[in-house]
N, C-alpha and C positions, 0 to 999 in steps of 0.2 A: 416239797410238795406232798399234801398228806394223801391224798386217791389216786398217786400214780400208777398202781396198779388197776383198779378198775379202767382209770382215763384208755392206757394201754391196751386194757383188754376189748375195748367199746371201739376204739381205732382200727388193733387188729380185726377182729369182726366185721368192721367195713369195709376192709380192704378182701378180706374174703370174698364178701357178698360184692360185692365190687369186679370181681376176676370171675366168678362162676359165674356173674350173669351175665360177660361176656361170653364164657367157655360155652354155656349152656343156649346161648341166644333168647335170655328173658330180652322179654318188653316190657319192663314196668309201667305200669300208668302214671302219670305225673301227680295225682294223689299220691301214690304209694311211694317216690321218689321224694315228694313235701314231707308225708307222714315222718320216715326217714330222715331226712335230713332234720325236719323241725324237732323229733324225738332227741336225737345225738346233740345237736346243739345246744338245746337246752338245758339237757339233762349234766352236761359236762359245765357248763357256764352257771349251773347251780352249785357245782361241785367247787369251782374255783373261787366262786365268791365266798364260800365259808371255809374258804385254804388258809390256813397259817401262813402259808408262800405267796405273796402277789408281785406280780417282774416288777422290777423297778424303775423303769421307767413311767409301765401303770401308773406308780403311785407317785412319783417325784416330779412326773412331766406332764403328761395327761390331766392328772385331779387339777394342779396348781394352773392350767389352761383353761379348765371349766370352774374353777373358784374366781380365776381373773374376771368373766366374764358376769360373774353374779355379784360380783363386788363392781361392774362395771370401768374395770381395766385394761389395756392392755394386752391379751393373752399371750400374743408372741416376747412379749418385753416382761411381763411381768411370772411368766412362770420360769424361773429357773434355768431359762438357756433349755429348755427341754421343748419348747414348738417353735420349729421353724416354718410354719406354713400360717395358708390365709386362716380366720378364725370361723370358717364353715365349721365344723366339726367342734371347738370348740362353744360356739352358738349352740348346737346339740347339748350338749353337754350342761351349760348352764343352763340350761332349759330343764333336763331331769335331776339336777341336783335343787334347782327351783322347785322343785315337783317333791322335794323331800326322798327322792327314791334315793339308796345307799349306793355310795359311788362304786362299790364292788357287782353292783348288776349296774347301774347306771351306765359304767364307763364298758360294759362287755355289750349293754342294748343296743345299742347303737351297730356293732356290727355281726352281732349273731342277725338282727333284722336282714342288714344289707346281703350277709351269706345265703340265705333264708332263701331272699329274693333271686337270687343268682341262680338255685338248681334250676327252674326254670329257664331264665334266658340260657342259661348255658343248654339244653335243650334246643331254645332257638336257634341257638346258635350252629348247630350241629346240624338241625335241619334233615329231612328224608326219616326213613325208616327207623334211623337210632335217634332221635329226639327222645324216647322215655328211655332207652338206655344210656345214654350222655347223663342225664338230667338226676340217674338214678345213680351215676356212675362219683358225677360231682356231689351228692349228696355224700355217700358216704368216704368223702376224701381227707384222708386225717389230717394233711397239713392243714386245711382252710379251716376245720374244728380246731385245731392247736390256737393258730394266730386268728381265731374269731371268736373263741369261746373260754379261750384259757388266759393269753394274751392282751385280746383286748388291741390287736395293732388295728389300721383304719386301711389295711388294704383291700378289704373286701368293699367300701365303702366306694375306694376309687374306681374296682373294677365291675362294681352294678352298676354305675353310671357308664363305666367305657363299655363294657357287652353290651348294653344295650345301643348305644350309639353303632357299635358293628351292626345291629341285628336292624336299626332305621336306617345306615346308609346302604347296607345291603335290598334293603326294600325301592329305595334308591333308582334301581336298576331299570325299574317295570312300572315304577308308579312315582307319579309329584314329587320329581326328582328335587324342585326346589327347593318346596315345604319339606321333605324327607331329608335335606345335607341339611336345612337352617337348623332343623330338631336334633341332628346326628351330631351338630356342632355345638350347639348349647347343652348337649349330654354329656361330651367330653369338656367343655369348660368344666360342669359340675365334679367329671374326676378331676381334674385336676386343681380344683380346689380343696380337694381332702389332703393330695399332696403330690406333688411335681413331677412325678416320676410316670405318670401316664402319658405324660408327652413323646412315650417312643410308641405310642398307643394311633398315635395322631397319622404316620403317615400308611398306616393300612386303612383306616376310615376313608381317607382322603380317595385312596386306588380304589377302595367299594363303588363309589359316585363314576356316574357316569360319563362326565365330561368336564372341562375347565370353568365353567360358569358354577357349577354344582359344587365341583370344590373352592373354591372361590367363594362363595356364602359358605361352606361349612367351616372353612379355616376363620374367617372373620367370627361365625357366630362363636366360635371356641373360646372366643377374649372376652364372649360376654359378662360370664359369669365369673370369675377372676374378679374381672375390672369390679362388676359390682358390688362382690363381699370385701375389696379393697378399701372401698369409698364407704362401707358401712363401718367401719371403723371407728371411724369419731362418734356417730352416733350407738352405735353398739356397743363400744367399747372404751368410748370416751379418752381415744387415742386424740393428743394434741396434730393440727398441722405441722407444726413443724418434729415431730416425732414419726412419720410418715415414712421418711427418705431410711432410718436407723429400720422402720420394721423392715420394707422393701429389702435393704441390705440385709440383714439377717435372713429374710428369706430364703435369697439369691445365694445365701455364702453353701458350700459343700466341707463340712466337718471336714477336717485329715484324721479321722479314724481310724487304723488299719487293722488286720492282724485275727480277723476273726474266723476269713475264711480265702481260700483258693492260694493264689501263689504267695500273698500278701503274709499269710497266716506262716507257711513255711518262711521265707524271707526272714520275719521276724520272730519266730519259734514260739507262730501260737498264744501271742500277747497284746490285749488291747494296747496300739500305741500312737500317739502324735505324730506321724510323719509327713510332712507339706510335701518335700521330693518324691516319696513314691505315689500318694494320693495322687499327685500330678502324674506321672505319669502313666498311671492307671486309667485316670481320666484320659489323655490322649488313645491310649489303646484301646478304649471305650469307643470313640468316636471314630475310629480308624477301622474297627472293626464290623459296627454297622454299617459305615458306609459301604465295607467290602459285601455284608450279609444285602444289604439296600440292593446293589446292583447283580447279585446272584439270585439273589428272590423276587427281581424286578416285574419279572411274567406272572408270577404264581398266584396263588388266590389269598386274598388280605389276610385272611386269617394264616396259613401257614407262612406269610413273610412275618407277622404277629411275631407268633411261635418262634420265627428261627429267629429275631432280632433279641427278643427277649433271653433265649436261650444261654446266645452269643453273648449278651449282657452277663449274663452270672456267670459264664468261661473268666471273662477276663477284668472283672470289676475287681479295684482295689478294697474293698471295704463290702461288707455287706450281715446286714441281721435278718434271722430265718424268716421273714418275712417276706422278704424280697420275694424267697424260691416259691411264693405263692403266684406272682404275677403273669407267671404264664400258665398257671393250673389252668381256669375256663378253658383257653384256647388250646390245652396240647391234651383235655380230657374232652372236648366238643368236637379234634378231627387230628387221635391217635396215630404217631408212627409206629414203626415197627418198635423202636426202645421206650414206648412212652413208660410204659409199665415200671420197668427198673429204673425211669427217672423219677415218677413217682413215689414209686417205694422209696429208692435210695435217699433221696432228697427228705421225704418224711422221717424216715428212720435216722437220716441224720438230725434233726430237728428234733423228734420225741426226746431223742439222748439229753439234748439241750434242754429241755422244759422240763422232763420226766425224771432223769437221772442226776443231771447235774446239783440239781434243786433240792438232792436228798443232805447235800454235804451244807457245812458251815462256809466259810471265804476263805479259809486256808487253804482247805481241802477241796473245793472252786476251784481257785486257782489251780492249781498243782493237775488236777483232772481236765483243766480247759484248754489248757495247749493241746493235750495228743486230741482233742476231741475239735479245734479247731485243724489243727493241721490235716487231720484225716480225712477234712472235705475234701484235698486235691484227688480222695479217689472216685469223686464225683462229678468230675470234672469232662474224662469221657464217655460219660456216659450221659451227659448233658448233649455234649455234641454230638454222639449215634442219634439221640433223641431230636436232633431238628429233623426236617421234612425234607432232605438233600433227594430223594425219590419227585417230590411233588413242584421240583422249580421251575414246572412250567403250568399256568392254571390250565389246561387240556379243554375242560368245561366248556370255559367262556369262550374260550379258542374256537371251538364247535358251532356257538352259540353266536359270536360273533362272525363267524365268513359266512349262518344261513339268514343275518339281516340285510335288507335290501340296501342296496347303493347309495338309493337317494335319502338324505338327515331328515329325520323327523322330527319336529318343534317339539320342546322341551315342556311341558306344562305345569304351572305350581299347583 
């Protein structure tokens, strides 16, 4: 990577300005948290596109998804085993490569936009007197610049549409509670069409809504969008019926990947590798674990059961690329623990190492430097866990809010 130093120094500086305005009790105004964030993103995501270094998935998986789609093929079949998901984001794609724009800002537009849009609802999301400092907080957050501006990964893509679906089922609450889950569920369809993994997003939306009717149309409208960019297929992309059933699979399948990060990484010393036996069983521990997080955070309020699920998630997941460790940024920077900070950092600083340093050497010297740098995630591991909300597992609020409405049910109204 050729501006690893500046990239580094434009990150540290926000992480500064990030903690003093904490320390200090700024309020920035949500200009001045746009200004900010739209300043660093841009500025970094000009820097990457005239990099000699671009990840390689960028360019081997990504481009060949948004080529597929302007040559009118396939994207999940025909890029290289590199997109397993629906062809939303890939549609983007053809579209600004349509546009003649160079796929080195083409494929980074798409989600410096969606980051962009994020300092705000994350704002929203926060709610009360720290809205401009949330908003100002996530602005200058160096992982979500790493994996939106330098990367190019499409997480932030999933989590504008899922923040903001919190921030309508939360509205939920007090107002057209119907119309508010159908829109809070059609918002999460749209993340989880960028890609699959918001679906542990799905059951805090769900506790936001008021009552079973409410979620009930939000979990239905959540299939919309799915369903629909599924069915565009043939016509978008000129996928045959009976090639249909082959992308579905591909979608559904989970790589055995391992080796990059957490126990997975020690296990096998640090080395991308194929393993179906522990992927599996990582997967069960996955599931094992949220359910345990599920019913410990069952009272608490959507967003910090969010947070602890997700957290939990990167404790014990088999497999994982630094991108992951963005998915619970919004929610653990929109309503802070006591560790949020040092998971922040730690979690970025492990991350920068991977983009900023790793990136300086050839593949010999990759390798040889990516084991101790995978393995070393396990010391991030408790500090992920100080960082859930184990203080906030009972929502108190709504508790409050809840025993001063009256006895008798009020009609729900769309």
């Amino acid at each position: 990577m050729d501006y690893a130093i500046l990239t580094g120094f434009v990150l540290v500086s926000g992480v500064v300005l990030a903690i003093v305005a904490q320390w200090k009790g700024w309020k920035p105004s949500l200009a001045v948290a746009l200004a900010v964030g739209i300043g660093v993103r841009v500025l970094i995501m000009a820097l990457s596109a005239v990099d000699t270094w671009q990840p390689v998935d960028f360019v081997n998986s990504f481009k060949p998804a948004g080529e597929a789609i302007l040559a009118h093929r396939d994207p999940v079949l025909e890029s290289n085993g590199g997109w397993h998901f629906l062809p939303t984001i890939p549609y983007m794609y053809g579209l600004l490569l349509w546009m003649n724009i160079p796929w080195e800002i083409a494929g980074r537009l798409v989600t410096v936009i969606a980051d962009i849009i994020l300092i705000p609802l994350v704002g929203k999301l926060a709610g009360g007197k720290d809205t401009g400092l949330r908003a100002f907080q996530y602005a200058c957050n160096p992982l979500a610049v790493l994996v939106a501006s330098v990367h190019g990964q499409v997480e932030p893509v999933s989590l504008v549409f899922g923040v903001a679906a919190f921030v309508v089922a939360r509205n939920a609450r007090t107002s057209r509670p119907v119309r508010n889950a159908i829109i809070a569920g059609l918002l999460m369809g749209l993340a989880l069409c960028a890609k699959s993994w918001p679906i542990w997003l799905v059951p805090g939306m769900l506790l936001f809504l008021p009552d079973l009717r409410a979620r009930a149309y939000a979990f239905f409208a959540t299939g919309v969008a799915p369903i629909f960019f599924l069915a565009t297929l043939p016509i978008g992309a000129g996928t045959s019926l009976a090639q249909l059933p082959e992308v579905i699979k591909t979608i559904g399948d989970v790589r055995p990947i391992i080796g990059e990060w957490g126990w997975t990484a020690v296990a096998v010393g640090g080395d991308w590798t194929l393993d179906a036996e522990l992927a599996r069983y990582g997967q069960w521990m996955i599931y094992g674990t949220l359910l345990v997080v599920l019913y410990l955070w069952r009272r608490a309020d959507p967003i910090d059961l969010t947070t602890a699920l997700l957290l939990a998630f990167m404790v014990v997941t088999p497999r994982l690329g630094a991108q992951y460790l963005m998915w619970f940024m919004p929610f653990l920077v929109a309503r802070p623990t006591r560790f949020a900070w040092p998971a922040i950092i730690g979690t970025s600083t492990w991350a920068a190492v991977g983009y900023l340093y790793l990136t300086q050497f050839n593949n010999d010297r990759w390798w040889i430097l990516h084991s101790p740098w995978a393995i070393s995630s396990v010391v991030l591991l408790p500090i992920l866990v100080a960082a859930m909300p184990w203080g906030r597992r009972r929502d108190t609020e709504t508790s409050q809010v809840s025993s001063s409405l009256p006895a008798s049910p009020v009609g729900a109204s769309l």
